[in-house]
C-alpha positions in Angstrom: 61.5 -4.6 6.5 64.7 -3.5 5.3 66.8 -3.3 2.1 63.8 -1.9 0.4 63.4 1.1 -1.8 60.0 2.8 -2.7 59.0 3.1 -6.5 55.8 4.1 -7.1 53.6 5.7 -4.4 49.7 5.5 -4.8 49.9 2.7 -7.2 46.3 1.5 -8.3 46.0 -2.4 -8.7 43.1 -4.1 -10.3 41.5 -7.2 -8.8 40.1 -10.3 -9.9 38.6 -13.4 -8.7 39.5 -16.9 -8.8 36.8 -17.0 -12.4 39.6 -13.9 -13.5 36.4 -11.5 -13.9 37.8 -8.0 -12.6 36.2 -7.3 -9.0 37.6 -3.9 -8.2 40.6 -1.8 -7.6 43.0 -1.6 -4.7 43.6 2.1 -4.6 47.0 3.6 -2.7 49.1 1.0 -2.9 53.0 1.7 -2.5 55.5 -0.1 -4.7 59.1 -1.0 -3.7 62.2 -3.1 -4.7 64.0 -5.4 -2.5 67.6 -3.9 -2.8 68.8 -6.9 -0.6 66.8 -8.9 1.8 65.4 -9.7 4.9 61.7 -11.0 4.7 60.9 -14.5 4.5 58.1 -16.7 3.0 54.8 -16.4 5.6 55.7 -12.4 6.0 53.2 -11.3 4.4 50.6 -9.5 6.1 52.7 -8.5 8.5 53.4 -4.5 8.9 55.5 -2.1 8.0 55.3 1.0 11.1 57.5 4.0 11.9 57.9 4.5 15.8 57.9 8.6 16.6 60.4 10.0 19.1 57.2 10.6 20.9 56.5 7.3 21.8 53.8 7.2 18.8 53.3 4.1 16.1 52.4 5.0 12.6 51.2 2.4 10.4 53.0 2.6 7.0 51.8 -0.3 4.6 51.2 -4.2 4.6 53.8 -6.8 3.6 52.2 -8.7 0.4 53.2 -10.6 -2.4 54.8 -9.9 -5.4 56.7 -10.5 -8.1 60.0 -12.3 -7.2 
C-alpha cells in the first residue's frame, strides 16, 4: 500500500444484500485516496500493517474495493 492518503477515519458504511434490503452497518471503516498507485486487481483483502522497531506487527485496515 502506498501512494495513498487517509480521508475520513471511522467512516460508517451501510450494507445490503444481493435483494438491496439494508442488512447492517460496517462501523470504523477508514477512507483514503490513491494519490498514485501501486495495488492491483485481486488485492483486496489483503492487509495494510505497520511493523514496530520492536519487532511487533500492528494490523492497520483491509484492502477492499471502491470506487475507481
Amino acid at each position: 500500500m502506498c501512494n495513498y492518503k487517509v480521508e475520513r477515519n471511522n467512516v460508517p458504511i451501510p450494507e445490503h444484500d444481493a435483494d438491496g434490503d439494508f442488512v447492517g452497518t460496517v462501523r470504523n471503516v477508514i477512507e483514503a485516496r490513491r494519490i498514485g498507485g501501486c495495488t492491483e486487481g485481486g488485492d483486496s483483502g489483503g492487509l495494510v500493517f505497520t511493523i514496530e522497531s520492536d519487532g511487533c506487527v500492528i494490523a492497520k485496515w483491509i484492502i477492499s474495493g471502491g470506487k475507481g
